[in-house]
C-alpha angles and dihedrals in degrees: 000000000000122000107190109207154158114230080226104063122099091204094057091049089052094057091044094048084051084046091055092037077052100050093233101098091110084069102052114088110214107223112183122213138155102234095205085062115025118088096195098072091055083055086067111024112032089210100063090222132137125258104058115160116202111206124215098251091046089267106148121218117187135181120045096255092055101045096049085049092060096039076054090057105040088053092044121287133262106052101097097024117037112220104240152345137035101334088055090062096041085052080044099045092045090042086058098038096046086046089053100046090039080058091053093051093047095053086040086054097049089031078055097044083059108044093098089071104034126351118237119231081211100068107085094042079062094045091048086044098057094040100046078043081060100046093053096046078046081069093044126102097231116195124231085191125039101053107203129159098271083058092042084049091049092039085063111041090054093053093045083054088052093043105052091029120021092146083068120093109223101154105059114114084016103093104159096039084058090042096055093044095048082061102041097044093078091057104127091232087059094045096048088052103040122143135279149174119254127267091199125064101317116227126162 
């Protein structure tokens, strides 16, 4: 398999910390591309978006919930993503709420990144959006052992914020969300998949 990817991207990071949950992380190729540039990713994912699985036999995955669906499935089923119930649609509810906020942070990074040469009205609805995120996962009972893909969706959201911003103080008035992440970001999955900056042609 290839996962095309940028080190930046929450959402990468995301499929690659489900791979090594998953214990199939030594069969992913990591292929590294900036998806405003390469026209090669746009050859396989029309939407020019990381992150893009290619599968063995050509067969093209993209977006970060439907690749980690199928990882869950090739080692098994029901890790991530429990089967049924009510914990499927809690995984299912945090994964949605942690993708949405980790959006927000991303176009309140790059809205951000341009606001010397013209301010977006945006800003401060992303801004509303990632702290009241915050507020509500604050009230969840999220597991340190059981890693599932709420956690995994948490997990990254919460190291994107500390990566673009760590000068901002998100976890003031969250103790237990700061609590939990303190714990959980020395989870060798985590570690392994931590952020960087690109080695290819950098763009927000």
């Amino acid at each position: 398999m290839q996962l095309w990817l940028a080190f930046t991207s929450p959402f990468a990071r995301k499929v690659r910390i489900a791979a090594h949950e998953l214990g199939l992380a030594g069969e992913i190729e990591l292929v590294e591309t900036d998806p405003w540039t390469d026209p090669r990713l746009r050859a396989v994912n029309p939407l020019a978006k990381v992150p893009t699985l290619i599968l063995e036999d050509g067969e093209v995955l993209y977006e970060s919930s439907a690749i980690c669906d199928h990882l869950d499935e090739r080692a098994g089923g029901g890790r991530l993503f429990p089967r049924s119930g009510r914990e499927r649609r809690r995984a299912l509810r945090l994964q949605g709420l942690s993708d949405g906020a980790a959006t927000a942070a991303g176009r309140l990074f790059a809205a951000e990144r341009r606001a010397a040469l013209q301010v977006d009205p945006m800003i401060p609805r992303f801004e509303r959006a990632i702290a009241a995120s915050l507020d509500a996962l604050e009230a969840e009972p999220l597991s340190r052992e059981a890693f599932t893909i709420a956690e995994v969706g948490v997990a990254c959201l919460l190291g994107y914020l500390d990566f673009r911003w760590p000068e901002r103080a998100w976890r003031a008035g969250r103790p237990a969300l700061a609590d939990w992440w303190t714990a959980m970001a020395e989870r060798p999955s985590l570690v392994e998949t931590a952020h960087r900056l690109p080695t290819v042609d950098p763009r927000p």
